[in-house]
VEXTOR-921048 format. One record per residue (C-alpha): residue in three letters; chain; x, y, z. Coordinates in Angstrom, 1 decimal, padded with zeros to 4 digits. Layout:
+------+-------+--------+--------+--------+
: resn : chain :     c1 :     c2 :     c3 :
+------+-------+--------+--------+--------+
:  ALA :     A :      X :      Y :      Z :
...
+------+-------+--------+--------+--------+
This chain:
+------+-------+--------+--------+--------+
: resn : chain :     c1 :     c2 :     c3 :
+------+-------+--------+--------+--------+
:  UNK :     A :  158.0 :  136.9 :  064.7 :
:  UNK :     A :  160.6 :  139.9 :  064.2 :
:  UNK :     A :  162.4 :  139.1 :  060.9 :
:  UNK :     A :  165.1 :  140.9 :  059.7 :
:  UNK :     A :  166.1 :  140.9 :  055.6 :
:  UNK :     A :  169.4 :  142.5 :  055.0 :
:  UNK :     A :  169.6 :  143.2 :  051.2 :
:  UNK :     A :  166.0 :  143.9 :  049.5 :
:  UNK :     A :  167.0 :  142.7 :  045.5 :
:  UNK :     A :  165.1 :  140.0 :  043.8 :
:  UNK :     A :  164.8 :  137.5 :  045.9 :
:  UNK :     A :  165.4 :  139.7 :  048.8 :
:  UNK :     A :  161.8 :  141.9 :  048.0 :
:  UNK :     A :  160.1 :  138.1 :  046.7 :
:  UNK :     A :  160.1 :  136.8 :  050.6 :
:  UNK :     A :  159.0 :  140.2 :  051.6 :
:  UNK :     A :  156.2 :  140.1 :  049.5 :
:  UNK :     A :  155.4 :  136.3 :  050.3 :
:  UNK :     A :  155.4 :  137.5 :  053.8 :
:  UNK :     A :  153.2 :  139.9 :  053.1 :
:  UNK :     A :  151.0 :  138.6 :  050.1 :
:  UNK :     A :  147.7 :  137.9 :  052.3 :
:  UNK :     A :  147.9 :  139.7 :  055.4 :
:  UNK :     A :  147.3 :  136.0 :  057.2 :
:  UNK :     A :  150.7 :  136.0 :  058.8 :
:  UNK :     A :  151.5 :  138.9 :  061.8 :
:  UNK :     A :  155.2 :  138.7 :  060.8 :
:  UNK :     A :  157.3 :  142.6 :  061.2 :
:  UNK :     A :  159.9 :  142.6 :  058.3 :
:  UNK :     A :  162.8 :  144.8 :  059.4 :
:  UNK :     A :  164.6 :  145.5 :  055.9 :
:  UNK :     A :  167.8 :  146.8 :  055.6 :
:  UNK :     A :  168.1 :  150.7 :  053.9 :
:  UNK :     A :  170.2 :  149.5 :  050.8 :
:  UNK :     A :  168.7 :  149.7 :  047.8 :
:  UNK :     A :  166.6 :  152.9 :  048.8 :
:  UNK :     A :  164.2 :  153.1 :  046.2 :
:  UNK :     A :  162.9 :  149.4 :  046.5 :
:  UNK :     A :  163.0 :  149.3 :  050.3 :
:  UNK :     A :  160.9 :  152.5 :  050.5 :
:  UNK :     A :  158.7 :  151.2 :  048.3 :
:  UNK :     A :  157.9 :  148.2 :  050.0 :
:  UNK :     A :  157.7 :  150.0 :  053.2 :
:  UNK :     A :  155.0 :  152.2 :  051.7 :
:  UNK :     A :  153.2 :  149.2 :  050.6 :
:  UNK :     A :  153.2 :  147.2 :  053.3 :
:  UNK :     A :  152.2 :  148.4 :  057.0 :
:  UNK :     A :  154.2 :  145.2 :  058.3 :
:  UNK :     A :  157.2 :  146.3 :  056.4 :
:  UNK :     A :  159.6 :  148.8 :  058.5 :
:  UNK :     A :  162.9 :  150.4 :  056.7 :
:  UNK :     A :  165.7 :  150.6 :  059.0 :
:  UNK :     A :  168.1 :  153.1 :  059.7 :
:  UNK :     A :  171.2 :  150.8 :  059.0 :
:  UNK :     A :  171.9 :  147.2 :  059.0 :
:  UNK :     A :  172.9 :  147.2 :  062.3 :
:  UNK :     A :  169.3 :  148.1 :  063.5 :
:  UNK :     A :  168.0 :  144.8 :  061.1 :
:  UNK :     A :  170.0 :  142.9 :  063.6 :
:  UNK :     A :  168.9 :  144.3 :  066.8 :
:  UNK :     A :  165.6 :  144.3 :  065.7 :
:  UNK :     A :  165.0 :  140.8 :  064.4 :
:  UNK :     A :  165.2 :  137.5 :  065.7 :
:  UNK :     A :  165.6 :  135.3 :  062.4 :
:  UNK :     A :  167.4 :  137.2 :  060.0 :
:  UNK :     A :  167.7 :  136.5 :  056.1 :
:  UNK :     A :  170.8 :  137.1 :  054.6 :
:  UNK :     A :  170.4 :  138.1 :  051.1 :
:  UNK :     A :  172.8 :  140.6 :  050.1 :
:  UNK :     A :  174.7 :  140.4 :  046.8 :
:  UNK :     A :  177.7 :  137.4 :  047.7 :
:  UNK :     A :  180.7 :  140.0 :  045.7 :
:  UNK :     A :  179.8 :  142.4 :  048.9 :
:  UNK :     A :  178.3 :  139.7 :  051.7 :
:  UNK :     A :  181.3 :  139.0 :  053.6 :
:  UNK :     A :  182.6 :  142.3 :  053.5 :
:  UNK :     A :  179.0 :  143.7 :  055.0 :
:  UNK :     A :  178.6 :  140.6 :  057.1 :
:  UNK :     A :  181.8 :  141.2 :  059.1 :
:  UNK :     A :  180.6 :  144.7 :  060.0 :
:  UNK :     A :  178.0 :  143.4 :  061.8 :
:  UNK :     A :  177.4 :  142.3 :  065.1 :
:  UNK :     A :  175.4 :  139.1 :  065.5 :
:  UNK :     A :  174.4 :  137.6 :  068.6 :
:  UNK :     A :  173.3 :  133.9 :  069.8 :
:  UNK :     A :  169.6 :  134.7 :  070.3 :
:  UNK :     A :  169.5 :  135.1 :  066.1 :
:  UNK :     A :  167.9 :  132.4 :  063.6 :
:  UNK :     A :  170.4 :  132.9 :  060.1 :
:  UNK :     A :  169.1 :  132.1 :  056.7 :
:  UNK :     A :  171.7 :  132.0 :  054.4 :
:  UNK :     A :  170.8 :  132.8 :  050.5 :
:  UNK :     A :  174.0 :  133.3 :  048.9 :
:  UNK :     A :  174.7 :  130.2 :  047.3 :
:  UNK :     A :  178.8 :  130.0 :  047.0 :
:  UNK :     A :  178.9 :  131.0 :  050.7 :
:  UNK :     A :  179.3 :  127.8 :  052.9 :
:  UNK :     A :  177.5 :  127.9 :  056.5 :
:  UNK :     A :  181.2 :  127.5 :  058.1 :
:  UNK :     A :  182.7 :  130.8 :  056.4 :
:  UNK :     A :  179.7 :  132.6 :  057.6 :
:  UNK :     A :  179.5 :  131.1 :  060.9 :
:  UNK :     A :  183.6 :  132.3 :  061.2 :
:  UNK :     A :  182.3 :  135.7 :  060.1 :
:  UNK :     A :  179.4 :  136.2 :  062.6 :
:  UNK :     A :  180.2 :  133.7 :  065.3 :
:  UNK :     A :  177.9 :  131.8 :  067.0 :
:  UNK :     A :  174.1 :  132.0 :  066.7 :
:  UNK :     A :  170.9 :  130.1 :  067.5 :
:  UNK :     A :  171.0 :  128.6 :  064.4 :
:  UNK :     A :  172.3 :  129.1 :  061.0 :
:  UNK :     A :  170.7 :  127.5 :  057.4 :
:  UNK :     A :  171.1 :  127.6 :  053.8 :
:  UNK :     A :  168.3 :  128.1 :  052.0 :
:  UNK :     A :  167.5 :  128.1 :  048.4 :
:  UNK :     A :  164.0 :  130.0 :  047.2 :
:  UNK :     A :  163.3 :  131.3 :  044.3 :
:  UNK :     A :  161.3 :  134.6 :  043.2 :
:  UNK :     A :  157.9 :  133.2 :  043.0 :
:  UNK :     A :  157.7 :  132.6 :  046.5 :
:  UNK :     A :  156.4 :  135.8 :  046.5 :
:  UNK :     A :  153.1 :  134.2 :  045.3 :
:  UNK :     A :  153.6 :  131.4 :  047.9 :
:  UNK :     A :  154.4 :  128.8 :  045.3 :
:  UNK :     A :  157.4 :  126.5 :  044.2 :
:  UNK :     A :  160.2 :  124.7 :  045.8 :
:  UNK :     A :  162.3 :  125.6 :  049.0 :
:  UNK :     A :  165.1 :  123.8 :  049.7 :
:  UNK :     A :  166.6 :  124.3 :  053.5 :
:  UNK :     A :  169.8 :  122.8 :  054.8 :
:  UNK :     A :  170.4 :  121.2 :  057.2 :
:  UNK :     A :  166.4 :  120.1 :  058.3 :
:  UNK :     A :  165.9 :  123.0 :  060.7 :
:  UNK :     A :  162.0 :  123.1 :  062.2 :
:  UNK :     A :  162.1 :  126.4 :  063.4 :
:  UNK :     A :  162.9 :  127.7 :  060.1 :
:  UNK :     A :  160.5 :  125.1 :  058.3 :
:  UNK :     A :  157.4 :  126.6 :  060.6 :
:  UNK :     A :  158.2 :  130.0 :  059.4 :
:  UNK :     A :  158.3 :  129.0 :  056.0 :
:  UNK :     A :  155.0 :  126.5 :  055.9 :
:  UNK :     A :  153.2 :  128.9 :  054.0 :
:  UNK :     A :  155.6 :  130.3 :  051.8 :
:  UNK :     A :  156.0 :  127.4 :  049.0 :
:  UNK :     A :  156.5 :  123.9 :  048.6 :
:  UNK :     A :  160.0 :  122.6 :  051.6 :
:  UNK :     A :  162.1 :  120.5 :  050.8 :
:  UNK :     A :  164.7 :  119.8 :  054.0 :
:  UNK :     A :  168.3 :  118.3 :  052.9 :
:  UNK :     A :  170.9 :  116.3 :  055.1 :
:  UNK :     A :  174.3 :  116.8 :  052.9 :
:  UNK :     A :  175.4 :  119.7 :  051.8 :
:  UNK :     A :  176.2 :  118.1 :  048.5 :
:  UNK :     A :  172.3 :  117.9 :  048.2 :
:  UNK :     A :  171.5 :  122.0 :  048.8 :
:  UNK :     A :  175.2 :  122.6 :  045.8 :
:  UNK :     A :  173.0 :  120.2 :  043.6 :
:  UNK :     A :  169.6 :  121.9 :  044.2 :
:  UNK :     A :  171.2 :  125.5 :  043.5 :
:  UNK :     A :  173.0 :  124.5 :  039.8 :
:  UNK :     A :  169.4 :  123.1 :  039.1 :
:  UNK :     A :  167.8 :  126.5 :  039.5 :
:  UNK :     A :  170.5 :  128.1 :  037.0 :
:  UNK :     A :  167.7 :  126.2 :  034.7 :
:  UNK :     A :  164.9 :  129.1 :  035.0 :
:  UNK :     A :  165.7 :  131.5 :  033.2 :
:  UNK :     A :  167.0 :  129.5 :  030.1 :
:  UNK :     A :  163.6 :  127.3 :  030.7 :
:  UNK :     A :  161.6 :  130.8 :  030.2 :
:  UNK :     A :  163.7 :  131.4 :  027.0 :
:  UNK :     A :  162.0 :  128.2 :  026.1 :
:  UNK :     A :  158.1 :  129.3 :  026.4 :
:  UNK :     A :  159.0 :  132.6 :  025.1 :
:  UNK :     A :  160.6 :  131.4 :  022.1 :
:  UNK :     A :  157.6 :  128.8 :  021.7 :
:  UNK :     A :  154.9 :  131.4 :  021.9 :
:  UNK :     A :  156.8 :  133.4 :  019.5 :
:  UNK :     A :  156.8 :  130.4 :  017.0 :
:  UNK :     A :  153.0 :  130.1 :  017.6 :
:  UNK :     A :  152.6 :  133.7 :  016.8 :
:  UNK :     A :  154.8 :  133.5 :  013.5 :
:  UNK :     A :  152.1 :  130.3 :  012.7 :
:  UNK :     A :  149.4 :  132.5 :  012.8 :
:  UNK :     A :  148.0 :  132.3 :  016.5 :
:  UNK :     A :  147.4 :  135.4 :  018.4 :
:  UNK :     A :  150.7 :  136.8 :  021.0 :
:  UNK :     A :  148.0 :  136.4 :  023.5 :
:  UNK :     A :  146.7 :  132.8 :  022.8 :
:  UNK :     A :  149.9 :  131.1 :  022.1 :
:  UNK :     A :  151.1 :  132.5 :  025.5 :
:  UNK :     A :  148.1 :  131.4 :  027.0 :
:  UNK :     A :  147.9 :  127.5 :  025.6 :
:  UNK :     A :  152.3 :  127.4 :  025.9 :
:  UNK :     A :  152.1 :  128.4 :  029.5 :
:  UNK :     A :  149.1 :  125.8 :  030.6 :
:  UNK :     A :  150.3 :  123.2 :  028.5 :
:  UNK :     A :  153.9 :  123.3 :  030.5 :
:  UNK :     A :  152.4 :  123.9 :  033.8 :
:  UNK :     A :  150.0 :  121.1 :  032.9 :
:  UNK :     A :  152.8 :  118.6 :  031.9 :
:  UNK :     A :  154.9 :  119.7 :  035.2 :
:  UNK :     A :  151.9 :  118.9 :  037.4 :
:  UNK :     A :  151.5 :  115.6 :  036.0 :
:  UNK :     A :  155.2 :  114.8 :  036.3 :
:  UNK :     A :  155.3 :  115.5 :  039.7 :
:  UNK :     A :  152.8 :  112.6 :  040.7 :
:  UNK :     A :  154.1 :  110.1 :  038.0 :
:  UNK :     A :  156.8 :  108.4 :  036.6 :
:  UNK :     A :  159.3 :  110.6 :  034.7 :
:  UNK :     A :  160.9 :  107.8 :  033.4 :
:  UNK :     A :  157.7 :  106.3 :  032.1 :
:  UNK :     A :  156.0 :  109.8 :  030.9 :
:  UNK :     A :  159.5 :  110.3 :  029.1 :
:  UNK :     A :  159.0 :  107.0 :  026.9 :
:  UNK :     A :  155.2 :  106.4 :  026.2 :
:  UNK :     A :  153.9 :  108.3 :  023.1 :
:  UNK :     A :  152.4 :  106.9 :  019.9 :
:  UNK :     A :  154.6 :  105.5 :  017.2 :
:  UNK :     A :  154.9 :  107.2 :  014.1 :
:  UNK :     A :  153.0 :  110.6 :  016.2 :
:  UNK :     A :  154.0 :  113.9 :  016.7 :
:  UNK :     A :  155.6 :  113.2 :  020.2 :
:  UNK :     A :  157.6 :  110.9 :  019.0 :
:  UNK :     A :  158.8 :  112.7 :  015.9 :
:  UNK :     A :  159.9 :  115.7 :  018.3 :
:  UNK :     A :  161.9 :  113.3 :  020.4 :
:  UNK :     A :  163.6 :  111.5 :  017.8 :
:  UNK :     A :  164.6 :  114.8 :  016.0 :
:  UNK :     A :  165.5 :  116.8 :  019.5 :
:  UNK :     A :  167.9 :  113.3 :  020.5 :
:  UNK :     A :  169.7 :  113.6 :  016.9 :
:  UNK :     A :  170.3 :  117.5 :  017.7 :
:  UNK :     A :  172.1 :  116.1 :  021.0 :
:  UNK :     A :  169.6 :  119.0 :  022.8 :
:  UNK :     A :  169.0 :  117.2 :  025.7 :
:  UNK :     A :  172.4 :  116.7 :  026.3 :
:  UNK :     A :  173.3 :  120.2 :  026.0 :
:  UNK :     A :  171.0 :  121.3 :  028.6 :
:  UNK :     A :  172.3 :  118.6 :  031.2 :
:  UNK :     A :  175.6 :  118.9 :  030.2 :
:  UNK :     A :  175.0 :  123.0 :  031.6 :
:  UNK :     A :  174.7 :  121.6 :  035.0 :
:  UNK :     A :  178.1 :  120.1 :  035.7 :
:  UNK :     A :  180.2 :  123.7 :  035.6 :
:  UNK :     A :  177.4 :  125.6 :  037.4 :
:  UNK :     A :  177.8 :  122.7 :  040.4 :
:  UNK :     A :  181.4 :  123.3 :  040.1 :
:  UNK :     A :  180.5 :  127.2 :  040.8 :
:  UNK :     A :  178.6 :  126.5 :  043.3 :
:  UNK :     A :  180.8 :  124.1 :  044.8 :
+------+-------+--------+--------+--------+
């Protein structure tokens, strides 16, 4: 498969890299020249990996192409380009719908909104695709954990969700600080705050939330840290986050 990236940012260079992370898949990324020193980096990492010219070139190279340009500048670059009905879109900017784009670069084979994050470029985590597409679902099958949606509503609500990570990586970090400032090594407390979360999501993803959110021992630790965390509204706080960045989105 010819794939075409146009913009090679964060996310941009994390599906390059998943692409690329194994050598198993005989994918040619085409990446647009924006963002020189990144895309010639990645080219010089990767013999799979070939820097175009222009965008234009991305296009008329690739058959599915990945649209993950900054949205302030994606209309504006998308309507300078010419797109034609043999192309596979992925859409990644998240307060673009699929009918502004589709106005912009007429009509294609297909055209999806997808929502991955950067560690796909270690093949892990969710991917959430709208609407169910299965040619874009084989290209991905290796790339992370898919998740196909029906409404659009459903991709708007997956995207405010990820606004989450970074604040959730504020969390551990300001956890393995405390366990420093208690006496544990920066190393250790890292190490056990890091497995004990990952540990916690894995079993939360094959139980009951609702259950795992109300069984602990009375009068223990667990239930101490509840009780004072409820009192502190800080629970609320982080959900009530998600209603303006599903307005953005929306």
């Amino acid at each position: 498969m010819n794939i075409g990236v146009l913009g090679v940012g964060v996310i941009g260079s994390s599906i390059i890299r998943g692409f690329c992370k194994d050598g198993d898949l005989d994918h040619v990324l085409y990446i647009s020249p924006r963002g020189e020193e990144k895309s010639k980096s990645l080219e010089d990492e990767f013999s799979q990996v070939i820097r175009c010219k222009t965008n234009q070139e991305v296009l008329d190279k690739a058959d599915l192409i990945i649209i993950s340009v900054l949205p302030s500048k994606g209309m504006e670059i998308l309507s300078s380009l010419s797109f034609s009905d043999k192309h596979h879109v992925i859409n990644l900017m998240s307060d673009k719908k699929l009918d502004q784009i589709a106005g912009v670069i007429g009509k294609t084979q297909s055209l999806t909104h997808m929502v991955p994050l950067s560690f796909i470029q270690n093949r892990q985590g969710p991917i959430a695709v709208y609407p169910k597409n299965d040619f874009v679902s084989s290209v991905f099958s290796k790339m992370g954990h898919l998740l196909s949606v029906d409404k659009v509503e459903d991709i708007e609500a997956i995207a405010a969700i990820t606004g989450l990570m970074t604040s959730y990586y504020r969390l551990l970090n300001d956890v393995t600080l405390w366990g420093q400032g208690a006496g544990l090594s920066y190393e250790v407390s890292k190490d056990y705050t890091t497995n004990f979360f990952e540990a916690l999501s894995n079993n939360a993803s094959i139980s009951n939330l609702n259950q795992l959110s109300t069984e602990m021992t009375p009068g223990g630790l667990n239930e101490y840290a509840l009780r004072y965390l409820e009192e502190k509204d800080t629970f609320k706080s982080w959900i009530d986050t998600l209603d303006p960045m599903l307005k953005r989105v929306e």
